[in-house]
KOLROBA-101188 format. One record per residue (C-alpha): residue in one letter; x, y, z. Coordinates in steps of 0.02 Angstrom, whole numbers, always signed. Layout:
<pts>
rest: A | c1: X | c2: Y | c3: Z
...
</pts>
This chain:
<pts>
rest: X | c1: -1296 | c2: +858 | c3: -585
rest: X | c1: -1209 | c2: +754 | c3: -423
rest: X | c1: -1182 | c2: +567 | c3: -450
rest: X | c1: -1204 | c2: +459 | c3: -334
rest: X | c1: -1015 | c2: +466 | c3: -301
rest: X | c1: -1024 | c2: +648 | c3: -275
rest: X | c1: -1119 | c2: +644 | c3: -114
rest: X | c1: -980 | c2: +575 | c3: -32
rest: X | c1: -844 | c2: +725 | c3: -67
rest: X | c1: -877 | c2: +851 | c3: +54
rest: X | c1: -828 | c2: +999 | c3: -49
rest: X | c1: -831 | c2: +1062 | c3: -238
rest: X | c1: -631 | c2: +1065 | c3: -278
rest: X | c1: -655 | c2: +857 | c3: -214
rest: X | c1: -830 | c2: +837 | c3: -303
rest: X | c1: -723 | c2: +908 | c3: -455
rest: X | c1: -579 | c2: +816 | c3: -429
rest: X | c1: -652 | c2: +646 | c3: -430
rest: X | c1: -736 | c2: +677 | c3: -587
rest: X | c1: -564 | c2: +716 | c3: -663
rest: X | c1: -481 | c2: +566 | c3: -596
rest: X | c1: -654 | c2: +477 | c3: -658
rest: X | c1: -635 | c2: +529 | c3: -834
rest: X | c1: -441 | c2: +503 | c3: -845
rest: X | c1: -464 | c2: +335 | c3: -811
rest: X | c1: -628 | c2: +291 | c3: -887
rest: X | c1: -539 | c2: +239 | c3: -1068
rest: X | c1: -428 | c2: +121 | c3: -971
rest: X | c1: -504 | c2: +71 | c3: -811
rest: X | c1: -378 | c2: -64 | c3: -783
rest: X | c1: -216 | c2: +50 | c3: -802
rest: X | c1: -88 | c2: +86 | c3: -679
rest: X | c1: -65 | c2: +275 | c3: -657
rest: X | c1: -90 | c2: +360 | c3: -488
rest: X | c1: -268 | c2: +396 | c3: -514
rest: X | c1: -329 | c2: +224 | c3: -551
rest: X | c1: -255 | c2: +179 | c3: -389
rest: X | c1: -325 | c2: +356 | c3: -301
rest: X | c1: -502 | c2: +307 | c3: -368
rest: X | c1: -486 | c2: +118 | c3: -317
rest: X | c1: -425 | c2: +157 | c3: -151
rest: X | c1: -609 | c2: +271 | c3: -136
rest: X | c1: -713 | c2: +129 | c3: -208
rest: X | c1: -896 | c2: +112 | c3: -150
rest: X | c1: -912 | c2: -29 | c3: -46
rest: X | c1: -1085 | c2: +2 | c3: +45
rest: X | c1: -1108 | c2: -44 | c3: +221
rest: X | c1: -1085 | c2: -205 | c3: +324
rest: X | c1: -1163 | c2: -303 | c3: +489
rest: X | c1: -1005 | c2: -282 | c3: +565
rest: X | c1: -968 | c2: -96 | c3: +533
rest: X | c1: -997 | c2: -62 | c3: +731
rest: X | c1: -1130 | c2: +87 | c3: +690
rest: X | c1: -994 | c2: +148 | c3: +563
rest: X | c1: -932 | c2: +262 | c3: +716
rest: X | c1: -752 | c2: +282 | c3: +645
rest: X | c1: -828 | c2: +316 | c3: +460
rest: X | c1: -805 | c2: +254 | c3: +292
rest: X | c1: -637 | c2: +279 | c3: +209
rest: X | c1: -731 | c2: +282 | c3: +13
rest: X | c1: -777 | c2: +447 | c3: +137
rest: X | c1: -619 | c2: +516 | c3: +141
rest: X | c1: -533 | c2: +635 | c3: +19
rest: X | c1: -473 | c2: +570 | c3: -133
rest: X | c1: -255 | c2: +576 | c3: -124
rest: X | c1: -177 | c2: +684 | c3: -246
rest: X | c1: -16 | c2: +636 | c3: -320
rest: X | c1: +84 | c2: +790 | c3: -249
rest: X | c1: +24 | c2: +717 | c3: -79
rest: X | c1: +180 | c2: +650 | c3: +52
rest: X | c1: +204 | c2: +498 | c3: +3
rest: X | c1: +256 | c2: +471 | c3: +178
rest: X | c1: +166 | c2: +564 | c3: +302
rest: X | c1: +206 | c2: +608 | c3: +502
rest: X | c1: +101 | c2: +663 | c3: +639
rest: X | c1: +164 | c2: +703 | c3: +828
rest: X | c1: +78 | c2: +562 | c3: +930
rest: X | c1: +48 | c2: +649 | c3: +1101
rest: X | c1: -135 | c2: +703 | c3: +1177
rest: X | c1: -70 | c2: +781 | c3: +1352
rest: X | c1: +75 | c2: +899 | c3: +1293
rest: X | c1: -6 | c2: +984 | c3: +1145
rest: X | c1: +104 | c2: +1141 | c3: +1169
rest: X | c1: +275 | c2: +1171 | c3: +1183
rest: X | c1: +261 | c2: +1254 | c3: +1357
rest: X | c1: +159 | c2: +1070 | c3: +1428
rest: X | c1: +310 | c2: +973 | c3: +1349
rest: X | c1: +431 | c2: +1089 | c3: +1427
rest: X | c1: +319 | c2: +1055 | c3: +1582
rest: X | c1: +324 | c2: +850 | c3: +1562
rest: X | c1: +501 | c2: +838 | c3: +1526
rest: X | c1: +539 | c2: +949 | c3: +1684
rest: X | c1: +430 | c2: +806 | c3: +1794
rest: X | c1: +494 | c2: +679 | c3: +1700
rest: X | c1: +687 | c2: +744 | c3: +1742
rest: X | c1: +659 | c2: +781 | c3: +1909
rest: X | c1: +685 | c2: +983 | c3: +1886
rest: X | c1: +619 | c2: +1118 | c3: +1972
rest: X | c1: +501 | c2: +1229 | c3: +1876
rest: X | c1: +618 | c2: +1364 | c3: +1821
rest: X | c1: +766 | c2: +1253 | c3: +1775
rest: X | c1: +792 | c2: +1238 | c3: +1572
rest: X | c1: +762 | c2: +1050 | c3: +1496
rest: X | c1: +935 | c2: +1017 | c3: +1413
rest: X | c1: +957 | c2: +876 | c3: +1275
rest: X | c1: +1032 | c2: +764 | c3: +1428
rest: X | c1: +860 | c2: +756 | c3: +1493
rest: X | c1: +793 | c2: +674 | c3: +1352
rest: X | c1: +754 | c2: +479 | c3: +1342
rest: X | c1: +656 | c2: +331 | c3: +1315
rest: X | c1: +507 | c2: +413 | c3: +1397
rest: X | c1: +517 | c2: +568 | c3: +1322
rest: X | c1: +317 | c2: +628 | c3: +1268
rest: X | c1: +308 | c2: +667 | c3: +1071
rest: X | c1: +306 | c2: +485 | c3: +1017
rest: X | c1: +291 | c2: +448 | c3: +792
rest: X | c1: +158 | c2: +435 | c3: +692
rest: X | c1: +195 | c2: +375 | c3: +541
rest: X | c1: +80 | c2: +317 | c3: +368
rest: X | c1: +158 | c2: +269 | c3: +197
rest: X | c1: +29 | c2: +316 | c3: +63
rest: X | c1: -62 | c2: +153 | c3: -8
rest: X | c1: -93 | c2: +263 | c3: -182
rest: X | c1: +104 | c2: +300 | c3: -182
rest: X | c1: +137 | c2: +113 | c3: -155
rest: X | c1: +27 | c2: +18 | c3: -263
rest: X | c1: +110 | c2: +157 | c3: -414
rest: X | c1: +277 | c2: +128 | c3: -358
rest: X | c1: +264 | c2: -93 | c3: -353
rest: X | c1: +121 | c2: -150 | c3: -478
rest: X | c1: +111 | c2: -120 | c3: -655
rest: X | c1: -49 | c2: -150 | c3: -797
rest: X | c1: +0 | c2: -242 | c3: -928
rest: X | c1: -101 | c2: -324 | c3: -1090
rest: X | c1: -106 | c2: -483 | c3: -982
rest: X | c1: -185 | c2: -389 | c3: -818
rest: X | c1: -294 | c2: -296 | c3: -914
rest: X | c1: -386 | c2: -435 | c3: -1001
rest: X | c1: -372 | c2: -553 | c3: -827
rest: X | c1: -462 | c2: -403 | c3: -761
rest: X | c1: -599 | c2: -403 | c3: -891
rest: X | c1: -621 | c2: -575 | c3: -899
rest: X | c1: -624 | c2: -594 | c3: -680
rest: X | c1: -771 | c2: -433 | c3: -703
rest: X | c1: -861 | c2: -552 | c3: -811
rest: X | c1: -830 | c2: -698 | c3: -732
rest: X | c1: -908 | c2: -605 | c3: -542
rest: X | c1: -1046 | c2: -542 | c3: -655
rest: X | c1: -1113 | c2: -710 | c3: -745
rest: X | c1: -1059 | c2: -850 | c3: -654
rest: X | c1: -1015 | c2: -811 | c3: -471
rest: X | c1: -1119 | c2: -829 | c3: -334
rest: X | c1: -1143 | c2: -643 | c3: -292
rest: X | c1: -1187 | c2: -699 | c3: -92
rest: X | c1: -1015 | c2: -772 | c3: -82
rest: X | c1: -858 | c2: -663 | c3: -41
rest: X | c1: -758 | c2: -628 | c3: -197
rest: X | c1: -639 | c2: -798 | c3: -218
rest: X | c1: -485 | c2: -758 | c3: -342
rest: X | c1: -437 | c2: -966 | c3: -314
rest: X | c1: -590 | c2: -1016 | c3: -374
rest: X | c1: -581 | c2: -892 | c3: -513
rest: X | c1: -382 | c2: -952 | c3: -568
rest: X | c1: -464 | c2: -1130 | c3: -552
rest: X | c1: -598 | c2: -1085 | c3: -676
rest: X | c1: -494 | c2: -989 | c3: -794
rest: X | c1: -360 | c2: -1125 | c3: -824
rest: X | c1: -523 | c2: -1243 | c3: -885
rest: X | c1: -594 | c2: -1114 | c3: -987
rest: X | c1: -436 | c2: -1081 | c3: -1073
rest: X | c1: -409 | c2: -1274 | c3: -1104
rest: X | c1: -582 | c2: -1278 | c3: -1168
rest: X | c1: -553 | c2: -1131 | c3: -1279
rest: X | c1: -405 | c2: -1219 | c3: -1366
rest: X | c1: -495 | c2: -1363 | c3: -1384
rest: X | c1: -505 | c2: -1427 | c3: -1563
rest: X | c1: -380 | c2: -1287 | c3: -1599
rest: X | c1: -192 | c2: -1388 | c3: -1605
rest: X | c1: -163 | c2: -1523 | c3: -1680
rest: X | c1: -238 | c2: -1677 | c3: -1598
rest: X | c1: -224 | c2: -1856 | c3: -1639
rest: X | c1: -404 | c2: -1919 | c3: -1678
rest: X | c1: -442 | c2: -1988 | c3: -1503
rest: X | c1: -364 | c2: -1836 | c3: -1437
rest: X | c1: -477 | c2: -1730 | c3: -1537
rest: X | c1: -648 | c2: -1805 | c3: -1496
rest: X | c1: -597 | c2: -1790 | c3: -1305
rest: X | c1: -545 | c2: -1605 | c3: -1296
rest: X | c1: -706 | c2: -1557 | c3: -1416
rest: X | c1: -808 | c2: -1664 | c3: -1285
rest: X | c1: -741 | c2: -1554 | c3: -1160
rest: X | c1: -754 | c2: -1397 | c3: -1243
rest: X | c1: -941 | c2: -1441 | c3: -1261
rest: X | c1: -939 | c2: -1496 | c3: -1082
rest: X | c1: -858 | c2: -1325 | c3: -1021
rest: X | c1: -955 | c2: -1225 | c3: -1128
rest: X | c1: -1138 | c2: -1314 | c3: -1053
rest: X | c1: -1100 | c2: -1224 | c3: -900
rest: X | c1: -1105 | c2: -1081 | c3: -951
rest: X | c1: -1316 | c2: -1092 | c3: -1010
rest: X | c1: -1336 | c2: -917 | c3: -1081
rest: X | c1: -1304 | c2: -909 | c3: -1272
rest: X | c1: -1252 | c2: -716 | c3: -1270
rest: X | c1: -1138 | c2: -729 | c3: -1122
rest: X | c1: -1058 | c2: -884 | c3: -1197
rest: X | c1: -1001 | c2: -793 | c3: -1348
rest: X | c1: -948 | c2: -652 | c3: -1220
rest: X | c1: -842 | c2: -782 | c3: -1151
rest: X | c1: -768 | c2: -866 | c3: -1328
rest: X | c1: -715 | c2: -678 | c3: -1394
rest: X | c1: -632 | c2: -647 | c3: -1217
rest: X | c1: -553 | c2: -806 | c3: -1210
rest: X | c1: -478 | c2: -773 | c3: -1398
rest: X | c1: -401 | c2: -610 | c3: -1327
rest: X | c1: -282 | c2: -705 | c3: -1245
rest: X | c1: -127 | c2: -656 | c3: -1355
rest: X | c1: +0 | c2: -709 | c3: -1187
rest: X | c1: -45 | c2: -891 | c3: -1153
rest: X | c1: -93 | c2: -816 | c3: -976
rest: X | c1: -170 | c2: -988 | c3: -948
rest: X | c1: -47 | c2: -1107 | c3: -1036
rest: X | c1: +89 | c2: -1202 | c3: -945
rest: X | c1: +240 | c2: -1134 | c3: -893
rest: X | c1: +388 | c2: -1237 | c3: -930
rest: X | c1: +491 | c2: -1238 | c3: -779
rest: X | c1: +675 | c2: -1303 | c3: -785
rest: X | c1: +753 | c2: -1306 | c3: -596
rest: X | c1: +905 | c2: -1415 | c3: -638
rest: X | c1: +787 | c2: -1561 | c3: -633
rest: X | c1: +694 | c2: -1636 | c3: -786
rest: X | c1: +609 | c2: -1493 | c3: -858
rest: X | c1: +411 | c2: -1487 | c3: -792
rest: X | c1: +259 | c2: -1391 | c3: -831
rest: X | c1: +185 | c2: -1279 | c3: -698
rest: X | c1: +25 | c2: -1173 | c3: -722
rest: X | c1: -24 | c2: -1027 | c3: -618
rest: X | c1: -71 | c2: -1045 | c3: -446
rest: X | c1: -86 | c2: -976 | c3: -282
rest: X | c1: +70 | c2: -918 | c3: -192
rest: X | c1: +12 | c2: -825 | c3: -39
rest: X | c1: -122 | c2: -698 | c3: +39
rest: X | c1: -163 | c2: -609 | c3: +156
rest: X | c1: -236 | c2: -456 | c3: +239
rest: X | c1: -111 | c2: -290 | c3: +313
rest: X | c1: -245 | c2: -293 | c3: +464
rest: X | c1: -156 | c2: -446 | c3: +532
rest: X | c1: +25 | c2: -381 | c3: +515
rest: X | c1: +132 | c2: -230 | c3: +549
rest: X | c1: +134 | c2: -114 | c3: +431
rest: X | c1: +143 | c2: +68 | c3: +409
rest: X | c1: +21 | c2: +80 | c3: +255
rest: X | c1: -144 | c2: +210 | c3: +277
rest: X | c1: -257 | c2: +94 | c3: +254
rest: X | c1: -273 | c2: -100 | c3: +239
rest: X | c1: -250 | c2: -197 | c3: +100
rest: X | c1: -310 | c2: -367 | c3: +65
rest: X | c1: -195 | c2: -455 | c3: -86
rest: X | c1: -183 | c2: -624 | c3: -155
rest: X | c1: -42 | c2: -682 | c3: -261
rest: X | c1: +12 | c2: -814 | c3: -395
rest: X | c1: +136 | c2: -846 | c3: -523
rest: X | c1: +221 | c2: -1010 | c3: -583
rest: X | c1: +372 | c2: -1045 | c3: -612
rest: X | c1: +430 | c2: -1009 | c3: -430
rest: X | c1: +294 | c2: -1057 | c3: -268
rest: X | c1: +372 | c2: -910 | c3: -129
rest: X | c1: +360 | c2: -749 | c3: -141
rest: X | c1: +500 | c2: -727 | c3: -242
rest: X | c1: +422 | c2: -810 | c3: -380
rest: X | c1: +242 | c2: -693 | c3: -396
rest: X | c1: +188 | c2: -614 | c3: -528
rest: X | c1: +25 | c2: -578 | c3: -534
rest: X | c1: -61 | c2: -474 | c3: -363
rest: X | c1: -246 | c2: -464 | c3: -358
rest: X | c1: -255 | c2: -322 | c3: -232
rest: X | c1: -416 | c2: -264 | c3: -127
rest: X | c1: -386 | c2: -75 | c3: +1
rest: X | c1: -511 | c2: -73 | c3: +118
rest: X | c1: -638 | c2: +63 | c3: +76
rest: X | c1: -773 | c2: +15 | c3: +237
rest: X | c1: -757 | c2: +56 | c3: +411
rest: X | c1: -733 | c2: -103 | c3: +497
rest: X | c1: -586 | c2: -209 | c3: +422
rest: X | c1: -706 | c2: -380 | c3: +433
rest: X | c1: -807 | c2: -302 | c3: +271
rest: X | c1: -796 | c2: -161 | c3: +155
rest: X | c1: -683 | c2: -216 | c3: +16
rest: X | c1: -719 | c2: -205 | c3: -194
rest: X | c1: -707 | c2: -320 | c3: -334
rest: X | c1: -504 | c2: -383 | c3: -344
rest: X | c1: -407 | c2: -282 | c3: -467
rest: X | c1: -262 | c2: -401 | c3: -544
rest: X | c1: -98 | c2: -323 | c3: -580
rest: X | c1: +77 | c2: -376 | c3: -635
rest: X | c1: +230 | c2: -374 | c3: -498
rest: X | c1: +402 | c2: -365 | c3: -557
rest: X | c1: +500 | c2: -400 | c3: -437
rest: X | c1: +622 | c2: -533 | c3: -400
rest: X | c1: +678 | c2: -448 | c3: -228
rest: X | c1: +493 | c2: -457 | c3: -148
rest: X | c1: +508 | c2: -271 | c3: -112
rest: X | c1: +335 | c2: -265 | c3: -135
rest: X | c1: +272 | c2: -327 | c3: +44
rest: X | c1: +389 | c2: -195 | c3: +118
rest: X | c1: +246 | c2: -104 | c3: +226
rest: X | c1: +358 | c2: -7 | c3: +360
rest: X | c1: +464 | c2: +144 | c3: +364
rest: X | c1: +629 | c2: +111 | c3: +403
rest: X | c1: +738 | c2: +248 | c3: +484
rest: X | c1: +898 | c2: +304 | c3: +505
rest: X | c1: +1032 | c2: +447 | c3: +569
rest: X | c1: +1160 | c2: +526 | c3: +450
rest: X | c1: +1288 | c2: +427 | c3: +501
rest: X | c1: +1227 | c2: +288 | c3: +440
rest: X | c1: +1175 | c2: +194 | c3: +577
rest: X | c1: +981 | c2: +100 | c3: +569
rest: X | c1: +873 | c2: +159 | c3: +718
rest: X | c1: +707 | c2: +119 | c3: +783
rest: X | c1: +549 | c2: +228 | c3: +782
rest: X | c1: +535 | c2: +195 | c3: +969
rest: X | c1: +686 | c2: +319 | c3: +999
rest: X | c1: +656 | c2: +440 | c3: +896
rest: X | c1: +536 | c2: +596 | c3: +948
rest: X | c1: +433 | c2: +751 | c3: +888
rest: X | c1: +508 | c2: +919 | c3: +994
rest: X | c1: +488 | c2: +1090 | c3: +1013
rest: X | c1: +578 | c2: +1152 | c3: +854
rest: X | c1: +607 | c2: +1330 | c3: +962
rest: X | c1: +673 | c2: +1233 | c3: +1119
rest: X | c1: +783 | c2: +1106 | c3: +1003
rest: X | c1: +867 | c2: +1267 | c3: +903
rest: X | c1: +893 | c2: +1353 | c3: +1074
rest: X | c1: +1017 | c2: +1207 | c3: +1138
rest: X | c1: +1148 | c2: +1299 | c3: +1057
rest: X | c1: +1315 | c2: +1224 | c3: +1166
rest: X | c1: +1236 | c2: +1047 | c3: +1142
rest: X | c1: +1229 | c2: +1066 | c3: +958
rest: X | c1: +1405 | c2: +1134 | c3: +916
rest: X | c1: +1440 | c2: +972 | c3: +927
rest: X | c1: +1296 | c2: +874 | c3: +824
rest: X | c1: +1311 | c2: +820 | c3: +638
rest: X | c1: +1192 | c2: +909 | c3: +565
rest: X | c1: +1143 | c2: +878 | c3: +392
rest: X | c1: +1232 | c2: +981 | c3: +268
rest: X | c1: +1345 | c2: +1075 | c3: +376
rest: X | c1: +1507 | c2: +1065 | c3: +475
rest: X | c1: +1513 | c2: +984 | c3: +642
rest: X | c1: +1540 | c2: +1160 | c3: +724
rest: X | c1: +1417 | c2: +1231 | c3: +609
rest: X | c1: +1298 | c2: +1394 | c3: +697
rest: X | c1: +1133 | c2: +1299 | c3: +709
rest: X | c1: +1065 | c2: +1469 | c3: +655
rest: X | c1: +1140 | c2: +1443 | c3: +467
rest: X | c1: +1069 | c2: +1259 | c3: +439
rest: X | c1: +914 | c2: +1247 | c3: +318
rest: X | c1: +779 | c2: +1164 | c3: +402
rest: X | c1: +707 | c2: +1090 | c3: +260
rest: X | c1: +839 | c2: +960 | c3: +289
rest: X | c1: +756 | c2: +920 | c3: +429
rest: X | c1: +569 | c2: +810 | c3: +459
rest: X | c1: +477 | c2: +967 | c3: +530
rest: X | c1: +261 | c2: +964 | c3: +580
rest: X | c1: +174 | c2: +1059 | c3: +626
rest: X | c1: +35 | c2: +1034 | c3: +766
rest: X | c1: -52 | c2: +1153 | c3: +880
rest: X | c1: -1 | c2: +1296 | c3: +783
rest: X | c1: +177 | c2: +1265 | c3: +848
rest: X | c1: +328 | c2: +1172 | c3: +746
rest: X | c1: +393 | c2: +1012 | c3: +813
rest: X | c1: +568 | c2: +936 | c3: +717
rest: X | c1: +590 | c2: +723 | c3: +725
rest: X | c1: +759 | c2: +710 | c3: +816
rest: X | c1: +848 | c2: +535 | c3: +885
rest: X | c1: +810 | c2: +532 | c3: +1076
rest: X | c1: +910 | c2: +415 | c3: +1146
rest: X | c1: +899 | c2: +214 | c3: +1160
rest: X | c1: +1026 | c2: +136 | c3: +1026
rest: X | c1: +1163 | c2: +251 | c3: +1080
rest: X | c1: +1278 | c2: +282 | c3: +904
rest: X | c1: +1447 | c2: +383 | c3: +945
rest: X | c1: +1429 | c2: +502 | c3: +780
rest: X | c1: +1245 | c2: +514 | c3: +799
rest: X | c1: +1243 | c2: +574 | c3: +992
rest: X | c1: +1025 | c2: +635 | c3: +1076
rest: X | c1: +963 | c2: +780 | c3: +988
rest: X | c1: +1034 | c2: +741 | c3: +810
rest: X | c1: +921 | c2: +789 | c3: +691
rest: X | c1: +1002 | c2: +700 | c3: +521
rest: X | c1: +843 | c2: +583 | c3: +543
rest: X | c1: +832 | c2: +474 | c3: +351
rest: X | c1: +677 | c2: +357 | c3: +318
rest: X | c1: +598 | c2: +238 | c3: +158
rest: X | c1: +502 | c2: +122 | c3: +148
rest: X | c1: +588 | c2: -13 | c3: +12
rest: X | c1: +603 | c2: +120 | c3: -122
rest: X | c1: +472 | c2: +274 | c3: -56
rest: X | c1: +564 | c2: +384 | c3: +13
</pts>
């Protein structure tokens, strides 16, 4: 029988993969392997007003990523050469040659068609950076019931609010529970009864009490913060935010994220990442419920969203000068090469011996295109038409 997420796989190996990934994770929907992130990066999100006629599609559409997929994917970026022999033609304009004289590696530049296209995986990311842990996974289920029972379901999903809300309901929870003075006591139980008012149903209140008492970690209690100044007590709250749209990045697709920690208000200091990929067509609407995850890392390596490139000899180099060419044409410059240093082999190595699975090959058209340095940030061991092109993005490679 097809579910209702079936209709939108457009074949049976994808209508059967989703089902896998669907009962892998359905014992631990808040985990952290590659399909929790494959599935949440397919979520349903419905349509929206602003969806311009949906003309560019749905990416909840789009095949679900396997974990044997690139984790950094390229694609030749040119619409008028799409063969070898129009390159050959454009670079021959471009040069100023006549139509029977050969394009040599000289002739290459700046202007050169063939330009990078270049995505790192949002599935391979979010495995690689955030991390499930007892704390995330009961944030998670106490955030689902919070957007269930008390949030206003015509409002966009607010994760400040939410923090705001949680750090009462945990006071309120511990109410009565420590050791209070008399005064003291009388106050927090008049809270608790307070607190526990607003929430009017008597079956989702208890919901709320046996979540709250699954709070083994303290996720809510103050931090104790020592900075070299009389020690101080911090509780979670909001660090940063934002949406990929709005910045440059080399992710395939856009990610909305919110983050907080404590002890530390930059982004240094965040540990917890409520994360949102948008699964829509336009990027105005079209994203799920926030999923909250751990981040562990005190470099900030996780907002690293572009590839970063360079040439064997070490030297960093911008995207803008490197280029897709005819893998044919770029083996045929045979006096040019004798001198390049080609990855693993000699300088004066016979092109014909190197392995060109060292090398960032596509293939488009039918034809095979290799990613070469054309010329730009000149480098004296890495001279145009050296093909020892490296790239990662923080630690994806």
């Amino acid at each position: 029988m097809m579910t209702n997420e079936d209709r939108f796989a457009k074949t049976e190996d994808e209508i059967a993969y989703r089902r896998s990934v669907d009962e892998k994770i359905a014992k631990d929907p808040y985990g952290d392997s590659f399909e929790h992130f494959a599935r949440l990066c397919r979520s349903y999100t419905g349509s929206n007003f602003l969806d311009s006629g949906s003309t560019y599609g749905y990416t909840y559409n789009k095949p679900m990523r396997t974990k044997d997929a690139p984790a950094i994917r390229f694609e030749r970026e040119d619409y008028k050469c799409k063969t070898a022999d129009e390159w050959l033609d454009k670079m021959r304009e471009l040069a100023e040659l006549e139509p029977h004289e050969p394009v040599r590696l000289s002739d290459l530049g700046d202007n050169t068609p063939g330009e990078v296209m270049v995505w790192v995986s949002l599935e391979h990311w979010m495995a690689h950076h955030l991390q499930a842990t007892s704390e995330t996974r009961w944030l998670n289920r106490l955030y689902a019931w919070w957007e269930s029972r008390l949030h206003d379901s015509d409002r966009s999903f607010d994760t400040d609010e939410f923090i705001a809300w949680a750090h009462e309901a945990r006071k309120a929870s511990l109410a009565g529970v420590k050791e209070w003075d008399e005064f003291e006591e009388i106050e927090a139980r008049a809270q608790r009864v307070k607190f526990l008012r607003s929430v009017p149903d008597h079956e989702h209140r208890r919901e709320l009490l046996a979540l709250l008492k699954e709070d083994d970690e303290h996720l809510f209690s103050d931090v104790l913060v020592d900075d070299g100044e009389p020690p101080t007590c911090a509780r979670i709250g909001r660090i940063s935010g934002g949406n990929t749209y709005n910045d440059e990045n080399d992710l395939s697709q856009d990610l909305q994220w919110h983050a907080y920690g404590a002890e530390r208000r930059d982004l240094y200091g965040v540990k917890l990442l409520a994360v949102q990929p948008h699964c829509g067509c336009d990027a105005r609407g079209g994203y799920p419920q926030p999923v909250w995850y751990s981040v562990e890392d005190s470099d900030a390596g996780w907002v690293d969203w572009r590839v970063q490139f360079w040439l064997g000899d070490g030297n960093d180099v911008e995207s803008s000068h490197l280029r897709f060419v005819p893998l044919d044409w770029w083996r045929a410059q045979k006096p040019d090469l004798d001198t390049l240093p080609l990855p693993g082999v000699g300088r004066h190595a016979d092109p014909d011996d190197w392995d060109e699975s060292l090398a960032t090959i596509v293939e488009d058209n039918g034809e095979k295109w290799i990613l070469i340095y054309a010329g730009g940030d000149r480098h004296e061991s890495a001279p145009v038409g050296c093909a020892n092109v490296r790239y990662h993005c923080g630690e994806i490679f």
